[in-house]
C-alpha positions as CSV (number, residue, x, y, z in Angstrom):
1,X,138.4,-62.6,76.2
2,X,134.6,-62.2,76.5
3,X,133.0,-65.6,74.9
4,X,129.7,-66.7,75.0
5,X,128.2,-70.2,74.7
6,X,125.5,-70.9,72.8
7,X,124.1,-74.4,74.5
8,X,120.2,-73.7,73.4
9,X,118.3,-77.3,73.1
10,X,115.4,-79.1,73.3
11,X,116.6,-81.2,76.2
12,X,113.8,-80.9,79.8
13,X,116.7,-82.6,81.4
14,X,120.4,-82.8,81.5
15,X,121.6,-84.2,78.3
16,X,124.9,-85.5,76.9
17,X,125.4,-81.8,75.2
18,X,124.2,-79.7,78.4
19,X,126.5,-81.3,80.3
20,X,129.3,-80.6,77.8
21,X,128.5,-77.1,78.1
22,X,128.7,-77.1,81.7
23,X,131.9,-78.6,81.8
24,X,133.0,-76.3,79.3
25,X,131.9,-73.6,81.2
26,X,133.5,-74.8,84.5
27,X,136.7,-75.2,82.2
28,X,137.2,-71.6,81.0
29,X,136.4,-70.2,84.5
30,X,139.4,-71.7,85.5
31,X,141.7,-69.2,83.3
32,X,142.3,-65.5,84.0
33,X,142.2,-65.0,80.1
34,X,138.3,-65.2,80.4
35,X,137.0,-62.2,81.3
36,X,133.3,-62.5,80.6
37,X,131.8,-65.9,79.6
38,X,127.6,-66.1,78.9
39,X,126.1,-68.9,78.8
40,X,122.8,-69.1,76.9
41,X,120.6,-71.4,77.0
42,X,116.3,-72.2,76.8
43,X,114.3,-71.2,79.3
44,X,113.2,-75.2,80.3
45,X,116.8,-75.4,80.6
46,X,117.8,-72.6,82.9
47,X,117.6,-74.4,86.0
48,X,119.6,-77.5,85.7
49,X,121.8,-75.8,83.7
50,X,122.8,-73.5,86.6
51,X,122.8,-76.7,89.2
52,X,125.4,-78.7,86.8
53,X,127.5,-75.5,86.2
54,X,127.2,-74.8,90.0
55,X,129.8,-71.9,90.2
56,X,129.9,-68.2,92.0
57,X,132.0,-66.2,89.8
58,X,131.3,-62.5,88.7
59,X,132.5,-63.3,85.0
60,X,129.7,-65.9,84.5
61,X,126.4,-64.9,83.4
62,X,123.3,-67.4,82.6
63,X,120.7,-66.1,80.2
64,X,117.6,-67.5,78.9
65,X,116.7,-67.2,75.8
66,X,113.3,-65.7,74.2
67,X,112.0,-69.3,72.9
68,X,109.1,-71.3,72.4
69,X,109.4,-75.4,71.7
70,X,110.3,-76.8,68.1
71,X,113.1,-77.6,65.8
72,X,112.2,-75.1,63.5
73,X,112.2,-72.3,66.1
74,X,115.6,-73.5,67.8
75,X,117.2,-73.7,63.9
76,X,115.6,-70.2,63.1
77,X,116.9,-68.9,66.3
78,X,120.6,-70.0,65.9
79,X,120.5,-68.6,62.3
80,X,118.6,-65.0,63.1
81,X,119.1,-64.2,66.3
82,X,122.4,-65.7,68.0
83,X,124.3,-63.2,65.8
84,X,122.8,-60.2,66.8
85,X,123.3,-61.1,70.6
86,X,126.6,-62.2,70.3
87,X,127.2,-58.3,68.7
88,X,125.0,-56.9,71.4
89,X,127.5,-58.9,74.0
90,X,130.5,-57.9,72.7
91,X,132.0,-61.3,71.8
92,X,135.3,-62.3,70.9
93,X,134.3,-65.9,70.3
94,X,131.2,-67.6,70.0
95,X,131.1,-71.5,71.1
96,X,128.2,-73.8,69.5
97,X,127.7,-76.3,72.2
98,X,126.3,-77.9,69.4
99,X,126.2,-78.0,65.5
100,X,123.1,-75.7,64.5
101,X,122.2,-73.8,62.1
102,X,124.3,-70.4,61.5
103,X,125.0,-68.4,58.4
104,X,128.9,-67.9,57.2
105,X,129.3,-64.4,57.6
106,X,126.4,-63.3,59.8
107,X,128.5,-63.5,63.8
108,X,130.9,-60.1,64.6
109,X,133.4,-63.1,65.5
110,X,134.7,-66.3,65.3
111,X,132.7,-69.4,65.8
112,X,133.8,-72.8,67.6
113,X,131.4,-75.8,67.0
114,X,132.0,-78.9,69.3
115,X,131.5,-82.0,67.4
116,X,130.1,-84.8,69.0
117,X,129.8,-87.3,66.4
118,X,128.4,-88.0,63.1
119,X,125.6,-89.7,63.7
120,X,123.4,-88.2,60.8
121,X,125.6,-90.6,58.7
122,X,126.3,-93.3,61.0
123,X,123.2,-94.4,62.4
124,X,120.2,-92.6,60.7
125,X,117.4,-95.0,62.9
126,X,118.5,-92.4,66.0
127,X,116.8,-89.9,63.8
128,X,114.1,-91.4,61.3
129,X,113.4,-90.5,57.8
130,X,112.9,-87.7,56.3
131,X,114.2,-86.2,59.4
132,X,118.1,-87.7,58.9
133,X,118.3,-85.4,55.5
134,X,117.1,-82.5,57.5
135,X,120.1,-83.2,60.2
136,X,122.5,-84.0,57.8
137,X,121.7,-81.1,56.1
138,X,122.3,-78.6,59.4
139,X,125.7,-80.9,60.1
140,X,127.5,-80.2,57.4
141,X,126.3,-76.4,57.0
142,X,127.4,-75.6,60.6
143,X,130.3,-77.6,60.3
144,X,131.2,-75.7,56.5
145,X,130.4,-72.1,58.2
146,X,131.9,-72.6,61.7
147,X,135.7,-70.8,61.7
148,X,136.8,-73.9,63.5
149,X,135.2,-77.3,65.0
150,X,136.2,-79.4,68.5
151,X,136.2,-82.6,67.9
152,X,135.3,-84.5,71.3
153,X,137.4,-87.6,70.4
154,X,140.1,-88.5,67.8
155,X,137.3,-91.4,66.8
156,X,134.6,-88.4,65.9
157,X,137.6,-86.4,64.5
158,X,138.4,-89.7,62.0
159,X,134.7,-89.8,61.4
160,X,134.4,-86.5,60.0
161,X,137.8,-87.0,57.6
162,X,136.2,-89.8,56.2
163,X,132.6,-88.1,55.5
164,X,134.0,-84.5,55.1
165,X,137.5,-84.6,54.5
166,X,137.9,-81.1,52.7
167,X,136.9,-79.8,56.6
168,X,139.6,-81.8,58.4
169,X,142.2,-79.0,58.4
170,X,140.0,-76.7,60.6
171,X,139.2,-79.4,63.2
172,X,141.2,-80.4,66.1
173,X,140.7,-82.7,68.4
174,X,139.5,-81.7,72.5
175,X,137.9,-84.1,74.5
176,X,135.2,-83.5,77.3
177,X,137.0,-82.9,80.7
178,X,136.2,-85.2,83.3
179,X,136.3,-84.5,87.3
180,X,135.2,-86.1,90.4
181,X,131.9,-84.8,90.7
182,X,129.7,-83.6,93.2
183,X,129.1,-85.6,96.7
184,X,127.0,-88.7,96.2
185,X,123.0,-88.6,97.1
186,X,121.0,-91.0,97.1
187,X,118.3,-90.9,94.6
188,X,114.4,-91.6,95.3
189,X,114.4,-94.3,93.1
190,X,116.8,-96.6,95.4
191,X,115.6,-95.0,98.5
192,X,114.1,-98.2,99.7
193,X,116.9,-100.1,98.6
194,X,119.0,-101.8,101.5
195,X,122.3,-102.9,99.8
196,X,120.6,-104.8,97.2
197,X,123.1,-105.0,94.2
198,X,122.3,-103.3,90.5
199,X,124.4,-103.1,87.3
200,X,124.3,-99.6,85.5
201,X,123.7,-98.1,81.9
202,X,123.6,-94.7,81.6
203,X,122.3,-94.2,77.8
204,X,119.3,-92.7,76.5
205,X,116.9,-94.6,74.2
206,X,118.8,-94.7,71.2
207,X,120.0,-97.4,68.4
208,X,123.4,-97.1,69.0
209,X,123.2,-97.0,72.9
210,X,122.5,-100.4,72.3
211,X,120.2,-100.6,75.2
212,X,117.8,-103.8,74.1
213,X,120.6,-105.6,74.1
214,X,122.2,-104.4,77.2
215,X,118.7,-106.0,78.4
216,X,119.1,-108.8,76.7
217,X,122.4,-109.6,77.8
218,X,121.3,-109.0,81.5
219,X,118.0,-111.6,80.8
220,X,120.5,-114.2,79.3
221,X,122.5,-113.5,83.0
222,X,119.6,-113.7,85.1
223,X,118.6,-116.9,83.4
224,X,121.9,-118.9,83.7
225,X,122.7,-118.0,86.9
226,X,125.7,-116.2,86.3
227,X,124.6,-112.9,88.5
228,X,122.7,-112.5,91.4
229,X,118.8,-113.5,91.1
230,X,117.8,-110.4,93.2
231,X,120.4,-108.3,90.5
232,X,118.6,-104.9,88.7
233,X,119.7,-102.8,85.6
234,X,119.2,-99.5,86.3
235,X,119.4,-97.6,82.7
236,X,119.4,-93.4,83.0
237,X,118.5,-92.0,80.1
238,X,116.1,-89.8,78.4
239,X,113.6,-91.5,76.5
240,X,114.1,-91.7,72.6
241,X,113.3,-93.6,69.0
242,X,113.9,-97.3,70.9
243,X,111.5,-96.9,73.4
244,X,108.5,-98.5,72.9
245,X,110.6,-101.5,71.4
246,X,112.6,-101.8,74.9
247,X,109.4,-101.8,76.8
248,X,107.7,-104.4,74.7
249,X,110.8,-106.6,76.0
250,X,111.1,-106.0,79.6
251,X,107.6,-107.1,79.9
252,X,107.8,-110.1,77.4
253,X,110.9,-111.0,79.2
254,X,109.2,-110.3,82.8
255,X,112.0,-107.6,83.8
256,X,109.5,-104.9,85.2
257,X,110.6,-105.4,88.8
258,X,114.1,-106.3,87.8
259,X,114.9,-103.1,85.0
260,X,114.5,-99.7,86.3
261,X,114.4,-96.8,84.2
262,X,115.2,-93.5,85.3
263,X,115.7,-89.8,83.8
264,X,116.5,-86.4,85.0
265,X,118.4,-87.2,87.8
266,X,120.5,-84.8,89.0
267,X,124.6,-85.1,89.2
268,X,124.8,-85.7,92.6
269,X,122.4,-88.5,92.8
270,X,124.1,-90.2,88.8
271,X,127.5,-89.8,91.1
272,X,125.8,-92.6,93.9
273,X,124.8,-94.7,91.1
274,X,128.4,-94.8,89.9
275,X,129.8,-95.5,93.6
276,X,127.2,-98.2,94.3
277,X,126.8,-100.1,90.9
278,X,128.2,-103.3,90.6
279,X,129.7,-102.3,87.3
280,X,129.0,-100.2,84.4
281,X,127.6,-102.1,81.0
282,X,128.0,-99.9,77.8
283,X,127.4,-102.0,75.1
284,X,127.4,-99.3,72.4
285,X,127.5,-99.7,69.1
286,X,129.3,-96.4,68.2
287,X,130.3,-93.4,70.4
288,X,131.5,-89.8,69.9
289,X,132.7,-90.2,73.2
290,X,132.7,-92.7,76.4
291,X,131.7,-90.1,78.6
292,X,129.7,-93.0,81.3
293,X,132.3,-95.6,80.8
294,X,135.0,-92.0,82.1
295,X,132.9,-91.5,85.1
296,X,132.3,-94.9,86.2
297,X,136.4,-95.0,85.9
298,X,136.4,-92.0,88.3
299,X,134.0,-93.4,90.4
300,X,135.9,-96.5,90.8
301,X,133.3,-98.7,89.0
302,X,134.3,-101.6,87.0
303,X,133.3,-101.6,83.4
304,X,132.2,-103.8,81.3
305,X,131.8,-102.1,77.4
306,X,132.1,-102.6,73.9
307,X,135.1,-102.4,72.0
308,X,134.9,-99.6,69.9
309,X,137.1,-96.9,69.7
310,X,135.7,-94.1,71.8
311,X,136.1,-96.3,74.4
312,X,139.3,-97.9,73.5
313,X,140.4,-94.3,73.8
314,X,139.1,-93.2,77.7
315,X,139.6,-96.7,78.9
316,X,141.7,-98.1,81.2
317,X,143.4,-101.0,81.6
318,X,140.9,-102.7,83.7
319,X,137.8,-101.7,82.0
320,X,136.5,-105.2,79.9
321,X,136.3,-104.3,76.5
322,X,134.1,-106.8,74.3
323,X,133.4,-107.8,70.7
324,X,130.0,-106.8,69.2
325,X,130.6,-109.5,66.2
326,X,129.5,-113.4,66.9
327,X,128.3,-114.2,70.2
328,X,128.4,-110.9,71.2
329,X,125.3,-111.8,74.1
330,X,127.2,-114.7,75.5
331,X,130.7,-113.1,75.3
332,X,129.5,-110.0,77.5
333,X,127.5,-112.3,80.0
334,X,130.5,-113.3,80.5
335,X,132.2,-110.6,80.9
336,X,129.9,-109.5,83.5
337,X,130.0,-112.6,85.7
338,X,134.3,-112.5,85.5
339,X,134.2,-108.6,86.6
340,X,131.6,-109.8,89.6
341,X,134.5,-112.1,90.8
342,X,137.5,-109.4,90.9
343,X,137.2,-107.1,93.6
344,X,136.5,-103.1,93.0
345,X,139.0,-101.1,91.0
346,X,140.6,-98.1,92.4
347,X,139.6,-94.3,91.4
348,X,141.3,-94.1,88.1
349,X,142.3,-90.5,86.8
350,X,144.0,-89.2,83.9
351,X,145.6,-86.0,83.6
352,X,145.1,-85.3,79.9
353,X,141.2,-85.0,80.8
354,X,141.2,-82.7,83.6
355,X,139.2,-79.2,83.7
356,X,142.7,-78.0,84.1
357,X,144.0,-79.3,80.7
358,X,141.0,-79.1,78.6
359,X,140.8,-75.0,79.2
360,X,144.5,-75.2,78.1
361,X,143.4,-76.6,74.7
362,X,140.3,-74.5,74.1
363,X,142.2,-71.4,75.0
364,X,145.0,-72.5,72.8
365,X,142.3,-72.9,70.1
366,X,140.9,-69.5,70.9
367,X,144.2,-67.9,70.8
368,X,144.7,-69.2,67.4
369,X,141.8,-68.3,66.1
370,X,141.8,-64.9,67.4
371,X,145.1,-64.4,66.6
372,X,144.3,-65.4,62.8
373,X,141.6,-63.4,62.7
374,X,144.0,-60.2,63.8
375,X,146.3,-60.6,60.8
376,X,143.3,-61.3,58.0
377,X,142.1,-58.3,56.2
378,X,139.1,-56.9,58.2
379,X,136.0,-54.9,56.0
380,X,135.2,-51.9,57.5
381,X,132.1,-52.4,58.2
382,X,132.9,-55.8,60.4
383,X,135.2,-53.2,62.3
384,X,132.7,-50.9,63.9
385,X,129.7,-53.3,64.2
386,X,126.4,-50.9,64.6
387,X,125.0,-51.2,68.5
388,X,121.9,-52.7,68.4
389,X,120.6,-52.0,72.4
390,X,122.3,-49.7,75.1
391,X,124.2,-51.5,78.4
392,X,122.6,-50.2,81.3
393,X,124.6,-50.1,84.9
394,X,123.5,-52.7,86.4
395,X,123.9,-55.3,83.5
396,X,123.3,-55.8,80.1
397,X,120.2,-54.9,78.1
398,X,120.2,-57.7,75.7
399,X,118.6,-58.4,71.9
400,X,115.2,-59.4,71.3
401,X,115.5,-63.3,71.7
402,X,117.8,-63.5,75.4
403,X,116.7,-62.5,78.8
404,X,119.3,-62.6,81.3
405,X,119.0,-64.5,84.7
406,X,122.1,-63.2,86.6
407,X,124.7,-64.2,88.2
408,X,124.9,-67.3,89.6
């Protein structure tokens, strides 16, 4: 089964929906059924792709696609141009890392579209007006058009029933995979730190990240003595719409030398923040998926989060899950200041969420799809798709839009 992943974003750094393509690509390379897997992706993104997907394997090919900056462009891309390279490749399957832009019957094959959440709906501040409608808008046309969509948590998969329920029956439910990780490193950030203790949030600068009042929680802390007075919050994340409304805090609230923000860091160096972080605070509002509160689980981190139900979902039974609703601030203070006093958890695993059992589902899913697709009345001229470039010997001469990197 040749399939190729289509994870082209704006991201400069590694992003919530880079590192799903990553781990989806480390999933597939696990099964024999894969017999070609390419992985496109922009050129800004070529490099830290390749570090977080981090494999030798002769089936995997990185390419870099033909593309200058801009929504527009990236949208215009999916819709023109990802078609004719996934018929240039020879795809059985093309996976949207993503939901983009794509026409109904323009691919040679079957389309997959992981669904991360709704948030076009659910939270239009992440987004801003009138740019929501114009996100909305490419949701639901990728998710109309898409032969089938992944839905990254049964909370995202309820999400979409209740905003798109005539879609439902073509979604199933597949959750990111979760693994140990690379070895620790230190980052440059700590490197003068000498066992001096931190909390973590790893969120980018987004409303429902809840990040100012993951500050404001660790202010109200500070102040009432309940953690450590030499304590930091270290939030990794890409900056975003909250910015500027965080910063205006940390300095009215005289946190610049006790919040440290960081981006870009590298998965190595997100794995030491995970071993060494007192605990993990994820106040989020809402979730497609609890990805941080997963790792710091793995990790062997204690958590302190919100009780939604993403993270009702990955979280175990000594993660401390607390009430956004009255007294929300106080109640995870808390929270925080009880986790201090219970000694660190153990490494908790769970089988459902290995690489090992997520390329079960998605190749289940394939299979399906495939197989479906085999029985269906096929017009003649989707059978014998006109070549568009000719495949040289010593790889593959692609269509105008992809360059290919090679092998890792």
């Amino acid at each position: 089964m040749k399939v190729v992943i289509a994870a082209v974003s704006s991201n400069r750094s590694l992003s919530g929906v880079s590192r799903h393509a990553a781990n989806l690509a480390k999933c597939l390379l696990i099964r024999p059924e894969i017999s070609a897997l390419h992985v496109l992706v922009a050129p800004w993104e070529l490099e830290y792709l390749k570090n977080a997907i981090s494999r030798s394997d002769r089936r995997l090919r990185i390419h870099a696609v033909s593309l200058r900056p801009g929504t527009l462009r990236r949208n215009i891309w999916y819709y023109r141009t990802l078609p004719a390279i996934a018929e240039q490749l020879q795809a059985d399957l093309v996976h949207l890392a993503y939901p983009s832009l794509i026409g109904r019957d323009a691919f040679p094959c079957p389309t997959v579209v992981t669904l991360h959440d709704l948030y076009p709906y659910d939270i239009a501040s992440n987004f801003g007006f009138p740019k929501v409608l114009f996100n909305r808008v490419v949701l639901r046309q990728c998710l109309k058009n898409a032969t089938s969509i992944a839905c990254v948590s049964d909370a995202t998969r309820g999400r979409l029933g209740t905003i798109m329920p005539r879609l439902l029956p073509k979604a199933e439910t597949i959750c990111n995979c979760a693994e140990g990780g690379p070895p620790p490193r230190k980052p440059p950030f700590a490197a003068s730190w000498n066992e001096q203790p931190f909390l973590l949030c790893v969120a980018q600068h987004r409303r429902n990240k809840n990040v100012l009042f993951a500050l404001r929680v660790f202010h109200s802390a500070l102040a009432s003595g309940q953690i450590a007075p030499t304590m930091r919050l270290v939030i990794v994340g890409l900056p975003g719409p909250e910015s500027a409304e965080i910063f205006r805090f940390v300095r009215r609230a005289d946190l610049q030398h006790r919040a440290v923000f960081v981006d870009g860091i590298s998965d190595a160096e997100l794995a030491w923040c995970y071993r060494h972080a007192e605990l993990l605070l994820a106040p989020s509002i809402i979730e497609g998926f609890g990805l941080p509160v997963l790792e710091a689980q793995l990790a062997g981190c204690r958590v302190v989060c919100s009780d939604i139900a993403a993270f009702r979902e990955v979280g175990s039974a000594g993660c401390r899950l607390v009430s956004l609703g009255p007294g929300a601030e106080h109640n995870f203070a808390l929270a925080i200041a009880e986790a201090l006093r219970t000694r660190r958890p153990a490494a908790t695993t769970q089988a459902r969420l290995s690489p090992a059992a997520i390329a079960g589902q998605y190749l289940v899913l394939y299979g399906t799809i495939l197989n479906r697709q085999t029985t269906d009345s096929v017009p003649e001229s989707a059978a014998q798709p006109q070549r568009i470039c000719e495949v040289g010997q010593r790889g593959t001469s692609l269509a105008p839009g992809v360059s290919t990197s090679g092998r890792l």
